[in-house]
PDB file as gemmi writes it, atoms N, CA and C in Angstrom:
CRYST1    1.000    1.000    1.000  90.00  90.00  90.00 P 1                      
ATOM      1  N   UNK A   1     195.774 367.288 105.162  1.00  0.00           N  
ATOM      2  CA  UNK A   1     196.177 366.344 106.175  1.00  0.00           C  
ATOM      3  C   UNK A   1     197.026 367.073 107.211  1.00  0.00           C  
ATOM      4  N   UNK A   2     196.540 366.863 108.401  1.00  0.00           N  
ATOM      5  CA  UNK A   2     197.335 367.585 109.458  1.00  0.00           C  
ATOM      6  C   UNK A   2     198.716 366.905 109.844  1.00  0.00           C  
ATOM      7  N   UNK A   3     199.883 367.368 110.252  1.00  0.00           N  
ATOM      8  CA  UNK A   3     201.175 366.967 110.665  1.00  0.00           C  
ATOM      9  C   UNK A   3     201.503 365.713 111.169  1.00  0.00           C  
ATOM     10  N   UNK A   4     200.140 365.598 112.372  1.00  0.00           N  
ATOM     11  CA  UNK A   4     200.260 364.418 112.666  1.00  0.00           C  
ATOM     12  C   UNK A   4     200.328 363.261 111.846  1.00  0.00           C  
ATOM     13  N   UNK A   5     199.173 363.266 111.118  1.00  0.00           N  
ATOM     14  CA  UNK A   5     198.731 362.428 109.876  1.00  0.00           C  
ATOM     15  C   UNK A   5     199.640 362.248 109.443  1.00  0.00           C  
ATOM     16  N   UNK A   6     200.685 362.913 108.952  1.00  0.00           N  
ATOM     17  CA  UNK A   6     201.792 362.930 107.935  1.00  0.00           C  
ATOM     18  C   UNK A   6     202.755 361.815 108.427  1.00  0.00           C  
ATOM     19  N   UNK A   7     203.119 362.502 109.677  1.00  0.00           N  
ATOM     20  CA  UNK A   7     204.059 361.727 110.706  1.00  0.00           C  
ATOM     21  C   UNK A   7     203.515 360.259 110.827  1.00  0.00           C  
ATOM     22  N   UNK A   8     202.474 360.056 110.784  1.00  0.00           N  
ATOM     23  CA  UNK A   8     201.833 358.355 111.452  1.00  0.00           C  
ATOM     24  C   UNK A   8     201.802 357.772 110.255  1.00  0.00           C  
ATOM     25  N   UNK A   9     201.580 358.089 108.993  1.00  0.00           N  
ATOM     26  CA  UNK A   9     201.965 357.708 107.764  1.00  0.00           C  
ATOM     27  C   UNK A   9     202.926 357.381 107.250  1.00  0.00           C  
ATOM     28  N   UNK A  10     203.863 358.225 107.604  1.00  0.00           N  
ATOM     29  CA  UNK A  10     205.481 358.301 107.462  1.00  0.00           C  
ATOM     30  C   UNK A  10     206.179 356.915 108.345  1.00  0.00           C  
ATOM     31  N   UNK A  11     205.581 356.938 109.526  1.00  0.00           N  
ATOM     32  CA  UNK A  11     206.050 355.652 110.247  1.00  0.00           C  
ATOM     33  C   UNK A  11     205.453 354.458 109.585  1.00  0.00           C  
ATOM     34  N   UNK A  12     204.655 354.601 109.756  1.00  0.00           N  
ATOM     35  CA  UNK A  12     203.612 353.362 108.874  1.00  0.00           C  
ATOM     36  C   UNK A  12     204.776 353.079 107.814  1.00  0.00           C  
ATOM     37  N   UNK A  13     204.936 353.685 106.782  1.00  0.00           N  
ATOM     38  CA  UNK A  13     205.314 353.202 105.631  1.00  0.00           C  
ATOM     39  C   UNK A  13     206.910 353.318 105.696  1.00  0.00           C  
ATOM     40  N   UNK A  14     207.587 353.578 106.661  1.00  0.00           N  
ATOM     41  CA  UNK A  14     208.717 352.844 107.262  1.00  0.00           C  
ATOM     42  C   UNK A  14     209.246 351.752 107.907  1.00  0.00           C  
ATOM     43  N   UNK A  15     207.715 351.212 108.753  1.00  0.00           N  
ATOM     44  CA  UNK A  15     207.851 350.168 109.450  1.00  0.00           C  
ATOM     45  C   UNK A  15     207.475 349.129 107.876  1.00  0.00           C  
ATOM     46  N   UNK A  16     206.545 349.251 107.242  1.00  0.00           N  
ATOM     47  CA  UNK A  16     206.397 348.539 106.058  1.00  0.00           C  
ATOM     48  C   UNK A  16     207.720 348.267 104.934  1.00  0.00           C  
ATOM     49  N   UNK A  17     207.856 349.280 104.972  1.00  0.00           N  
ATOM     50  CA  UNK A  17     209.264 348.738 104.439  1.00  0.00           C  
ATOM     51  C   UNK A  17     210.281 347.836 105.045  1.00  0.00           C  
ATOM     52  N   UNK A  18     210.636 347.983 106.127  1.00  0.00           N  
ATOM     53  CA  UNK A  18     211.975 347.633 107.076  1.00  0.00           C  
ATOM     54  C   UNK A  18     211.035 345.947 106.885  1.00  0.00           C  
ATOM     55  N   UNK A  19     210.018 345.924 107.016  1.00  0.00           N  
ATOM     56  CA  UNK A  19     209.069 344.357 107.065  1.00  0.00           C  
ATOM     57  C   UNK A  19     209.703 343.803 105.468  1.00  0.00           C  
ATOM     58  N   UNK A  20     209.498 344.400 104.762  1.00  0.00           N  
ATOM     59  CA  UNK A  20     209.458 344.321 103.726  1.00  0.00           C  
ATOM     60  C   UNK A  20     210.676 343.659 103.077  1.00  0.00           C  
ATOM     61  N   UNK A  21     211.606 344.263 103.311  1.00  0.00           N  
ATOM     62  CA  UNK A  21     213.233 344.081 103.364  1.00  0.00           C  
ATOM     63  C   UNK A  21     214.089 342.925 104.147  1.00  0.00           C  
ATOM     64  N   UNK A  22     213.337 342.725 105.376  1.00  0.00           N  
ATOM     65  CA  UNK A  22     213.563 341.584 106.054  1.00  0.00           C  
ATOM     66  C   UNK A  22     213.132 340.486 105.645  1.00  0.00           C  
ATOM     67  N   UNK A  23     212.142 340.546 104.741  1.00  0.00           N  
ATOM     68  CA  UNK A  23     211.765 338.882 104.247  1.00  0.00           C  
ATOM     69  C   UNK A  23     212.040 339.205 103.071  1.00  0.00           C  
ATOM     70  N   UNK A  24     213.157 340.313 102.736  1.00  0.00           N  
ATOM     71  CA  UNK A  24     213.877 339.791 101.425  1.00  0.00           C  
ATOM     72  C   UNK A  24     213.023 339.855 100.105  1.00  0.00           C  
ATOM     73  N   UNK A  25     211.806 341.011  99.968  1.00  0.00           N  
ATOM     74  CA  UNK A  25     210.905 341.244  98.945  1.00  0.00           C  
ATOM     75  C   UNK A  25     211.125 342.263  98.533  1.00  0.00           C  
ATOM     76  N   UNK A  26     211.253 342.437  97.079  1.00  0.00           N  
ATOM     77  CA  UNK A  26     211.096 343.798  96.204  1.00  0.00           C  
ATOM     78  C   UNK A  26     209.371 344.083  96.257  1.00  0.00           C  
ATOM     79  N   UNK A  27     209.466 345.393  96.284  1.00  0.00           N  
ATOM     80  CA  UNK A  27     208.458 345.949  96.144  1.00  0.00           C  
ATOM     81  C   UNK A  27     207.075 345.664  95.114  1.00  0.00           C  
ATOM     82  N   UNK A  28     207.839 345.460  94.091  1.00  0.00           N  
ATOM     83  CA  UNK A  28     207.001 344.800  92.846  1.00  0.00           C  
ATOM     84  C   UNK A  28     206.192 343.678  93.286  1.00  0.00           C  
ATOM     85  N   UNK A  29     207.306 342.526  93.885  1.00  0.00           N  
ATOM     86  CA  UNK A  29     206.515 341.206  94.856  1.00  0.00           C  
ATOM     87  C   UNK A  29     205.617 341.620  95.575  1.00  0.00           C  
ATOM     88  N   UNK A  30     205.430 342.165  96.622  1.00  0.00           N  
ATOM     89  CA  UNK A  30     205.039 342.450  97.594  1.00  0.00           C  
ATOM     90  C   UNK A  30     203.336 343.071  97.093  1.00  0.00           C  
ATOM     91  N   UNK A  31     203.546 344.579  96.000  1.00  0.00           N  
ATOM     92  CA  UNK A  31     202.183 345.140  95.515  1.00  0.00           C  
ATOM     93  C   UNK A  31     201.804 344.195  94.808  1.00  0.00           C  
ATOM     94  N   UNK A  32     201.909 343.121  94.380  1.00  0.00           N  
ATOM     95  CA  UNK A  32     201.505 342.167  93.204  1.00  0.00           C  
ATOM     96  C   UNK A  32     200.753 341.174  94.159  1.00  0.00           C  
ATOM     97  N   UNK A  33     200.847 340.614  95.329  1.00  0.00           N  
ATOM     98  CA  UNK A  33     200.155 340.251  96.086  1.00  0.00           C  
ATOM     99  C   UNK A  33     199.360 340.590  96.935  1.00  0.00           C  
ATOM    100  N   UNK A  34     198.926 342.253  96.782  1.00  0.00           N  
ATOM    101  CA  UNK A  34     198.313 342.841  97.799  1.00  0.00           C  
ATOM    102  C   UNK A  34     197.782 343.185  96.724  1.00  0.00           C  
ATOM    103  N   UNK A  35     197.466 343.220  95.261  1.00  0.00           N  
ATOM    104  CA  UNK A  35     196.753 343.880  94.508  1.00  0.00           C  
ATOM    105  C   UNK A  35     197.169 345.100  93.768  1.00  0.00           C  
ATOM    106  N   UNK A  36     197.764 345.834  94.456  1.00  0.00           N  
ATOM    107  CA  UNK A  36     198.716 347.297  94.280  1.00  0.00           C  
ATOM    108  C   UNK A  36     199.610 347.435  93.086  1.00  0.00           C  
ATOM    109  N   UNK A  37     200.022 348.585  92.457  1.00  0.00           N  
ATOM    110  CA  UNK A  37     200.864 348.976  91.794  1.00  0.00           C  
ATOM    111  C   UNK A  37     202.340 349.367  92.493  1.00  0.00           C  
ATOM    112  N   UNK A  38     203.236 349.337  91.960  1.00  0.00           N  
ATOM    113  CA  UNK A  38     204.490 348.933  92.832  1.00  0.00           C  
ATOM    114  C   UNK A  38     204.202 350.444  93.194  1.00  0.00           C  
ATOM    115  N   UNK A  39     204.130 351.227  92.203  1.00  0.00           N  
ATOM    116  CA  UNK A  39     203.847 352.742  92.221  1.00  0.00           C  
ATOM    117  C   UNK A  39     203.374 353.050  93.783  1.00  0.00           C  
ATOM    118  N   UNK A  40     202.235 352.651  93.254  1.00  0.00           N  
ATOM    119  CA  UNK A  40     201.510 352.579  95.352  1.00  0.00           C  
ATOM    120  C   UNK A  40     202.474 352.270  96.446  1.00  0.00           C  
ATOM    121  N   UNK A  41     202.534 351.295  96.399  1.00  0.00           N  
ATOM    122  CA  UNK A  41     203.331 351.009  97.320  1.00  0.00           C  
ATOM    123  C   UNK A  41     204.333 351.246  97.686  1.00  0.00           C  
ATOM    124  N   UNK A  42     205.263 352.075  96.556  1.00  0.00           N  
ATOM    125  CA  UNK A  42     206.195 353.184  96.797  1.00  0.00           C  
ATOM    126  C   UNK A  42     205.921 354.396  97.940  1.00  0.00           C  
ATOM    127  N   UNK A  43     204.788 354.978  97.214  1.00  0.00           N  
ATOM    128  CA  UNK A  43     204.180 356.068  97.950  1.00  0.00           C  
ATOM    129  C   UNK A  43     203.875 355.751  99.158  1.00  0.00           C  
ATOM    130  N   UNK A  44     202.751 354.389  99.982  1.00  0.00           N  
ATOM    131  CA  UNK A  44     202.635 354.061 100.845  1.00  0.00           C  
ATOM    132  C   UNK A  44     204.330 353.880 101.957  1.00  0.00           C  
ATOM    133  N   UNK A  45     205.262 353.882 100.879  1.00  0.00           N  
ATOM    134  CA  UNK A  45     206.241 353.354 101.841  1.00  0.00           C  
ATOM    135  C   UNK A  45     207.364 354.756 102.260  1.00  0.00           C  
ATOM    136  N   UNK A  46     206.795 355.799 101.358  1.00  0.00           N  
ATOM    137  CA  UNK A  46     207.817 357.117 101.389  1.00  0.00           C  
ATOM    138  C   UNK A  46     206.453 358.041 102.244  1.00  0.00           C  
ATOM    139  N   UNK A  47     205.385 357.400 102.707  1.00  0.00           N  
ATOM    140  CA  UNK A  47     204.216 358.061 103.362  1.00  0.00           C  
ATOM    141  C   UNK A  47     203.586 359.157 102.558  1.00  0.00           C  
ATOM    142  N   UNK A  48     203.702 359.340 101.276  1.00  0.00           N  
ATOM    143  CA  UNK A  48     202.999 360.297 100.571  1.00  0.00           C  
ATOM    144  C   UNK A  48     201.383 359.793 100.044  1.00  0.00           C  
ATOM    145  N   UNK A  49     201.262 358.533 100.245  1.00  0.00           N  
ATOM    146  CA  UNK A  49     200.000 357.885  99.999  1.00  0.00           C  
ATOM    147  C   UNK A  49     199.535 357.054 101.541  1.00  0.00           C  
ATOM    148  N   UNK A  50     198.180 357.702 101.944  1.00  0.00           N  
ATOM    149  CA  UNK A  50     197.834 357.172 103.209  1.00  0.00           C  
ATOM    150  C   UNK A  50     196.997 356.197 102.863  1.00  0.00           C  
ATOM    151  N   UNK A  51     197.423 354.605 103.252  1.00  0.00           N  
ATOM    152  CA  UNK A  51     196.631 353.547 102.949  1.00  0.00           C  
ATOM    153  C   UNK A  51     195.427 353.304 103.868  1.00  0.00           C  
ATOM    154  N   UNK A  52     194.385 352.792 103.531  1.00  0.00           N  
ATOM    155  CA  UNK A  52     193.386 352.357 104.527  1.00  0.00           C  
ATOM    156  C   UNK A  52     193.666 351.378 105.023  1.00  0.00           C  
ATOM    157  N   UNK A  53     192.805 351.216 106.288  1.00  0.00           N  
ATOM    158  CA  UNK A  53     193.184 350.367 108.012  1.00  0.00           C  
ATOM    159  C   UNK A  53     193.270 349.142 106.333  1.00  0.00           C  
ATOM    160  N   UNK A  54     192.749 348.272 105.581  1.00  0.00           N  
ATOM    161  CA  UNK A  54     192.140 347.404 105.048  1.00  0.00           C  
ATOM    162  C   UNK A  54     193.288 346.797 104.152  1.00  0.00           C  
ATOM    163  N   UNK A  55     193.877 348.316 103.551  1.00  0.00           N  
ATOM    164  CA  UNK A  55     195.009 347.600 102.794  1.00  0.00           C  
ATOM    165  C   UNK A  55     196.219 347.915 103.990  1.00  0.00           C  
ATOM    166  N   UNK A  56     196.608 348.283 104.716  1.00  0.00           N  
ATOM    167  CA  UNK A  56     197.314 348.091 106.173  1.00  0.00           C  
ATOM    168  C   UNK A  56     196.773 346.373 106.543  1.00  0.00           C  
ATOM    169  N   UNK A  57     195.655 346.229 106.842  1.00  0.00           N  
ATOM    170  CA  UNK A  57     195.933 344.608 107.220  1.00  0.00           C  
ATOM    171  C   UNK A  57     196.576 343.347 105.884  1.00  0.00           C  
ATOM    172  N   UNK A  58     195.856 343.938 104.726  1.00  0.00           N  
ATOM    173  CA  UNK A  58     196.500 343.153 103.350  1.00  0.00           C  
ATOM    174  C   UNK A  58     198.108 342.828 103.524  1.00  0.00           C  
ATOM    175  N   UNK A  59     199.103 343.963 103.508  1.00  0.00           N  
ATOM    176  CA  UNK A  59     200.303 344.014 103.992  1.00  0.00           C  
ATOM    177  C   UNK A  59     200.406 343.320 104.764  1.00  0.00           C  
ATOM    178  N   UNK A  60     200.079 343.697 105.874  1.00  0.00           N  
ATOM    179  CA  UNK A  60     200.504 342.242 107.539  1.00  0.00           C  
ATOM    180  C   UNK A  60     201.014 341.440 106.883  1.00  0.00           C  
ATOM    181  N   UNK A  61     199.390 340.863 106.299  1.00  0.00           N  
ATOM    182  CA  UNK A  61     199.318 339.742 106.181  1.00  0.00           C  
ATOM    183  C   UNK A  61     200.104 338.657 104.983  1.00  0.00           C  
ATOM    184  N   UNK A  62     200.417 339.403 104.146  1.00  0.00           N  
ATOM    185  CA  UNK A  62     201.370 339.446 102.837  1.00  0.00           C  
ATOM    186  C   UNK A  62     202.933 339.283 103.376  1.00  0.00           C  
ATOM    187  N   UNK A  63     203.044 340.318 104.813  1.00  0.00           N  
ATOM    188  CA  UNK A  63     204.597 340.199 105.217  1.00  0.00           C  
ATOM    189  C   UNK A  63     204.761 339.217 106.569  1.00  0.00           C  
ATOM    190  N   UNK A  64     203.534 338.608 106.524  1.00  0.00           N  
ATOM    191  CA  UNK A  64     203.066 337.653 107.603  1.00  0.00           C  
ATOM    192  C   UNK A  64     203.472 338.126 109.025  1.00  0.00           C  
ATOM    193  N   UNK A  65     202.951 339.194 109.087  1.00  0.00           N  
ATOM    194  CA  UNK A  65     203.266 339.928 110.534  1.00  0.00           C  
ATOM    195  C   UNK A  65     201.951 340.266 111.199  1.00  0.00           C  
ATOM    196  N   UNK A  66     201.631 340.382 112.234  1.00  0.00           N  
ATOM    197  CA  UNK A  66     201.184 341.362 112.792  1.00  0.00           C  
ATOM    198  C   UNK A  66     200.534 342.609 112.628  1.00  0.00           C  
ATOM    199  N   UNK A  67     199.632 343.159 112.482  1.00  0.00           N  
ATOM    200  CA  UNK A  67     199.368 344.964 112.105  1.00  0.00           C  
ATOM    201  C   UNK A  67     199.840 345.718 113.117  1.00  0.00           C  
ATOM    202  N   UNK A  68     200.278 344.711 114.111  1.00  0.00           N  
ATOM    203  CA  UNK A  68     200.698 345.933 115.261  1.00  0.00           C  
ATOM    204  C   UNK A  68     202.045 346.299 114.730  1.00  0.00           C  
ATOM    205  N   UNK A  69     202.642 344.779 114.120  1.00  0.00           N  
ATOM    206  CA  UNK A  69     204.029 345.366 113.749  1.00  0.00           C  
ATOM    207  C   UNK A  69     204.495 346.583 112.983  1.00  0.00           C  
ATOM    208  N   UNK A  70     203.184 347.076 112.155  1.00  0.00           N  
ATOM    209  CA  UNK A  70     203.591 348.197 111.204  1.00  0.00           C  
ATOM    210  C   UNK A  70     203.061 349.162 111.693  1.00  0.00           C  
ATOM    211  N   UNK A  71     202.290 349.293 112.998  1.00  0.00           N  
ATOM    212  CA  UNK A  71     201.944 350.407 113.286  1.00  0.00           C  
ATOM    213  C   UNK A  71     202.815 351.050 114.520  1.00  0.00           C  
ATOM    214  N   UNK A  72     202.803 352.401 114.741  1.00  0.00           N  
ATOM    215  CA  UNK A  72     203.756 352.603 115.704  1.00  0.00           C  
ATOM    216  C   UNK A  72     203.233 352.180 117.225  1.00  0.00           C  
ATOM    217  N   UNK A  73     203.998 352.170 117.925  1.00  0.00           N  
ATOM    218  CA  UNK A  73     203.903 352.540 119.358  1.00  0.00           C  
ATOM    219  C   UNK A  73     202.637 353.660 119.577  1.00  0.00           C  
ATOM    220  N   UNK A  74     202.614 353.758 120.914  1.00  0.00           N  
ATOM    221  CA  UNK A  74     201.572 354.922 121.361  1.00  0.00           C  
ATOM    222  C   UNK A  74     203.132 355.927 121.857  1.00  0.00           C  
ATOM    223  N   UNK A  75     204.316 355.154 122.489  1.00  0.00           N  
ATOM    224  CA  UNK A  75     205.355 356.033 122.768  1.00  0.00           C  
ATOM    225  C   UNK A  75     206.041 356.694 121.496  1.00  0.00           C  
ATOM    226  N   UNK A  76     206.745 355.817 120.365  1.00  0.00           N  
ATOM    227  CA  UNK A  76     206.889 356.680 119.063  1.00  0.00           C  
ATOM    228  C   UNK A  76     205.853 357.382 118.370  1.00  0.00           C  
ATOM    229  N   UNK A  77     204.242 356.874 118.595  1.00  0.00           N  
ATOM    230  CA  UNK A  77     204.179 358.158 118.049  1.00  0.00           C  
ATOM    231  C   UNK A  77     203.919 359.415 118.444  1.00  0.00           C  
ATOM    232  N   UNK A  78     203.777 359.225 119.826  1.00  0.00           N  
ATOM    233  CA  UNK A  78     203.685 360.549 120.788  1.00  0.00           C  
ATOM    234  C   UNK A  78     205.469 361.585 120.144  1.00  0.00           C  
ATOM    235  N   UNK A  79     206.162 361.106 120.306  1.00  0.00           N  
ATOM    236  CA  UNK A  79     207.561 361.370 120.454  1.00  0.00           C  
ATOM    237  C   UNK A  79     207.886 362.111 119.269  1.00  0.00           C  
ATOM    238  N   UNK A  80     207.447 361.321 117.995  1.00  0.00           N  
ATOM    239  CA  UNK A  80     206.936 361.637 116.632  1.00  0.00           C  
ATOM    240  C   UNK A  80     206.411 362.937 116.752  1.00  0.00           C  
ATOM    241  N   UNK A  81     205.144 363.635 117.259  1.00  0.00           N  
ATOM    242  CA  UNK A  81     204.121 364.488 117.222  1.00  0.00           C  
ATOM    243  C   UNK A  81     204.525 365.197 118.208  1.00  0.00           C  
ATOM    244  N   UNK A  82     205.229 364.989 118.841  1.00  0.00           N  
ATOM    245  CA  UNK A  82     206.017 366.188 120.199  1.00  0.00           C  
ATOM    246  C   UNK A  82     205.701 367.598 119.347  1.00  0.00           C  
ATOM    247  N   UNK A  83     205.412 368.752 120.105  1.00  0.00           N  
ATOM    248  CA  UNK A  83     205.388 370.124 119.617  1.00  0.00           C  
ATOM    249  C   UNK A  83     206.505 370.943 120.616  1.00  0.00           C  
ATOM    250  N   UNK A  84     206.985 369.665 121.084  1.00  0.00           N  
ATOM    251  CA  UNK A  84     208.136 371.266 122.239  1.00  0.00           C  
ATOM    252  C   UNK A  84     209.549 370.834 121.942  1.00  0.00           C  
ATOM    253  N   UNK A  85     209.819 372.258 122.725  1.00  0.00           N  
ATOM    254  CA  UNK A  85     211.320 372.428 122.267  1.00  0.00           C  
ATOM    255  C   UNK A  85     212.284 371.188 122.560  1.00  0.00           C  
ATOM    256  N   UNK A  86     213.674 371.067 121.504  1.00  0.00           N  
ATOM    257  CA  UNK A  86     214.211 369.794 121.767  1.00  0.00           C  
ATOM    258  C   UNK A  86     215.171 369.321 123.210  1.00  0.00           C  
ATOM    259  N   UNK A  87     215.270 370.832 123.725  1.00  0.00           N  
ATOM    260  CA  UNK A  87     216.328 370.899 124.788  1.00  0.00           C  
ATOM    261  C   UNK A  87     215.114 370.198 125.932  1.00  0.00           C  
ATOM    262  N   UNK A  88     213.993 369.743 125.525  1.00  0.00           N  
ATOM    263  CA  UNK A  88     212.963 369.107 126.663  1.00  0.00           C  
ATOM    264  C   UNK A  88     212.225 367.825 126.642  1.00  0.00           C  
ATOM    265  N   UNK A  89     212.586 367.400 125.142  1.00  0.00           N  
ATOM    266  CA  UNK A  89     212.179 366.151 124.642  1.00  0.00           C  
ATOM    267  C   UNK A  89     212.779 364.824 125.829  1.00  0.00           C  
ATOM    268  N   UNK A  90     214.135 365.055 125.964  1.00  0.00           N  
ATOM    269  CA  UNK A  90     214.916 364.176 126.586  1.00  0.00           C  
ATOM    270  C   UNK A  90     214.047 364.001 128.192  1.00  0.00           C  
ATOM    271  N   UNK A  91     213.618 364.988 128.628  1.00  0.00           N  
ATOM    272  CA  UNK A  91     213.413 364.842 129.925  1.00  0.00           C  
ATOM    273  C   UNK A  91     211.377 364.651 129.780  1.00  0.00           C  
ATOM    274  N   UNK A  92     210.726 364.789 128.533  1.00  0.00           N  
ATOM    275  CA  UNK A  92     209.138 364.326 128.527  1.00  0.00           C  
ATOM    276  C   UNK A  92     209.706 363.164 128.454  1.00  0.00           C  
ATOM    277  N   UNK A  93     210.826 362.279 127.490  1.00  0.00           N  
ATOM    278  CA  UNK A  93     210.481 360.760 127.022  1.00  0.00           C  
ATOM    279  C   UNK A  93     211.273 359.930 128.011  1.00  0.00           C  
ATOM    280  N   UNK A  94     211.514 361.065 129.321  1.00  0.00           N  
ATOM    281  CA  UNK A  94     212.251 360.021 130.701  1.00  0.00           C  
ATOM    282  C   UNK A  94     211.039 359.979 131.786  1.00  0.00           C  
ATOM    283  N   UNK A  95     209.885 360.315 131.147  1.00  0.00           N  
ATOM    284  CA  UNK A  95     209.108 360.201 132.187  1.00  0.00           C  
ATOM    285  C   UNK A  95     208.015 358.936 132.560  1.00  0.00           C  
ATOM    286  N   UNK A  96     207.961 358.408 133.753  1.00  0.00           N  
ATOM    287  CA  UNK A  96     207.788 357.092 134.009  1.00  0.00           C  
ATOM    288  C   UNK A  96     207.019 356.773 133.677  1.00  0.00           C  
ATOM    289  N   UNK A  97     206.850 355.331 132.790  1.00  0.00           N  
ATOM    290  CA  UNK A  97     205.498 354.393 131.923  1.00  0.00           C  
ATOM    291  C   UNK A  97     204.473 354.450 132.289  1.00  0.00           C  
ATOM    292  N   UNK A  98     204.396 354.993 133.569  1.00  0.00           N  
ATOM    293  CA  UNK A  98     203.043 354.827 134.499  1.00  0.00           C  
ATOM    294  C   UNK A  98     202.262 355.782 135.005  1.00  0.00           C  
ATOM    295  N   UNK A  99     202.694 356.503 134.230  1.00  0.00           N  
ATOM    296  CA  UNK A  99     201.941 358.443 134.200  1.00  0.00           C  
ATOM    297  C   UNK A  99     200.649 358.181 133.575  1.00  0.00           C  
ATOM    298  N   UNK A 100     200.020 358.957 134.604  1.00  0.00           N  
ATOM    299  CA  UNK A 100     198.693 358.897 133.317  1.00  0.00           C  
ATOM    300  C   UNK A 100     198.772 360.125 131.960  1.00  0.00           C  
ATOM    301  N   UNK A 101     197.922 359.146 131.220  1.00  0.00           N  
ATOM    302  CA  UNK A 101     198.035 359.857 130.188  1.00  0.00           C  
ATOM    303  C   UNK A 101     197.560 361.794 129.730  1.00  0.00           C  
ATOM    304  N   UNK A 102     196.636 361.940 131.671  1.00  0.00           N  
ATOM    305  CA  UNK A 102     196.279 363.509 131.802  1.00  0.00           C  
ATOM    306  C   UNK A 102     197.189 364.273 131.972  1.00  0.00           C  
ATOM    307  N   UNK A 103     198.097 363.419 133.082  1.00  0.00           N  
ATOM    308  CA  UNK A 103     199.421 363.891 133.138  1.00  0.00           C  
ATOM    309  C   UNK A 103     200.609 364.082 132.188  1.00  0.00           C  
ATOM    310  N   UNK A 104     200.402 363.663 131.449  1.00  0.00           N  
ATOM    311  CA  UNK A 104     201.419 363.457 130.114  1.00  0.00           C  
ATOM    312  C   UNK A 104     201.148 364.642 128.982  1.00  0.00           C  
ATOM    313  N   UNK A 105     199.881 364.819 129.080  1.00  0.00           N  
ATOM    314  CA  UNK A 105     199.318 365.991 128.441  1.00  0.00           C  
ATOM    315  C   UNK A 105     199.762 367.110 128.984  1.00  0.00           C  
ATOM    316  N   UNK A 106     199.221 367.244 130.725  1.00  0.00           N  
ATOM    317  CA  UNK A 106     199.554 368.351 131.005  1.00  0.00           C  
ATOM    318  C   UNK A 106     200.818 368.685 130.930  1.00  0.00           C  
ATOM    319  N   UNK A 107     201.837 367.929 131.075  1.00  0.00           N  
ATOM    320  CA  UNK A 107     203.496 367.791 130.697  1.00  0.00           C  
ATOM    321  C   UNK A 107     203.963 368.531 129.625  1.00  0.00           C  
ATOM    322  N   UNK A 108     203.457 367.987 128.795  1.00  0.00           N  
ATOM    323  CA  UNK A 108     203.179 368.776 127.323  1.00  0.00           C  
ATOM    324  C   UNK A 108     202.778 370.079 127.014  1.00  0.00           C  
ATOM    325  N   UNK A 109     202.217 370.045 127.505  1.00  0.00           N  
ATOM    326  CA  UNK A 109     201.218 371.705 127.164  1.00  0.00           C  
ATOM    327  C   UNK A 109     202.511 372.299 127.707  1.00  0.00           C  
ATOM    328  N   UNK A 110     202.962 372.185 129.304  1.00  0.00           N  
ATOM    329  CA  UNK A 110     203.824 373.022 129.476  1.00  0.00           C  
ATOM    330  C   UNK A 110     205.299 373.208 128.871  1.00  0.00           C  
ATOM    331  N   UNK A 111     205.565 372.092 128.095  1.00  0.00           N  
ATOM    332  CA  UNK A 111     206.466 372.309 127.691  1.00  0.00           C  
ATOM    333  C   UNK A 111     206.804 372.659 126.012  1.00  0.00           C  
ATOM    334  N   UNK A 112     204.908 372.791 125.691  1.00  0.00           N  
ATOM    335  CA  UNK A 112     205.368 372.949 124.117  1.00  0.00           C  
ATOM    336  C   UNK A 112     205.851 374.567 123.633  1.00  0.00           C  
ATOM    337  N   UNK A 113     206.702 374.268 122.123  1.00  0.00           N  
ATOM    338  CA  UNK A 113     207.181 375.357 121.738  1.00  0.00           C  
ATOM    339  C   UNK A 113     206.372 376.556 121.541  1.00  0.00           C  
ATOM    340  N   UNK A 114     206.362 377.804 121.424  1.00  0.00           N  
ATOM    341  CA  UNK A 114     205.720 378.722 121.112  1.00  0.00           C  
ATOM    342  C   UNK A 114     206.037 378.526 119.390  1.00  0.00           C  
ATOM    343  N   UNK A 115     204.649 378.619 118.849  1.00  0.00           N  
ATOM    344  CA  UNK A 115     204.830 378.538 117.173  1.00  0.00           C  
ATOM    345  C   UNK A 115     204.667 379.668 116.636  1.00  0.00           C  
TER     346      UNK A 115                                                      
END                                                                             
């Protein structure tokens, strides 16, 4: 699994939790109505287990939300997956909503880290 993956997983199963916690459910509750082992749903929630789009909507719908709610932004997860240096982050994520997204790339490229 590439970095990214990791990272969009990792959010995923952060935003699932924080859902999770707000309506006041243990984990056990929660996999017991989605079918899951709390086990799972541990993993899904520490991002070491990548759930499918399918059990991602099960959840929503279990924490009666939204799927958008557990998924990130297109801005966190860009921000998330940044490859450049941090002294430049501040000035890619001040750049105006209305950039295109070629431009945002090319932004990037120039400012990513040498690995």
């Amino acid at each position: 699994m590439t970095d990214n993956s990791t990272r969009l997983y990792g959010i995923i199963g952060k935003n699932i939790k924080s859902k999770r916690k707000g309506k006041k459910l243990g984990q056990e509750e929660l996999a017991k109505s989605i079918s899951l082992s709390r086990s799972s749903l541990s993993n899904i929630e520490i991002g070491k287990h990548q759930p499918s789009i399918s059990t991602i909507y099960e959840i929503a719908i279990a924490l009666e939300c939204a799927i958008t709610d557990l998924l990130p932004s297109i801005k966190v997860y860009e921000e998330a997956t940044l490859k450049i240096d941090e002294k430049y982050k501040d000035i890619f994520n001040s750049l105006p909503e209305n950039i295109s997204r070629k431009n945002r790339n090319i932004i990037k490229e120039i400012l990513r880290k040498d690995d």
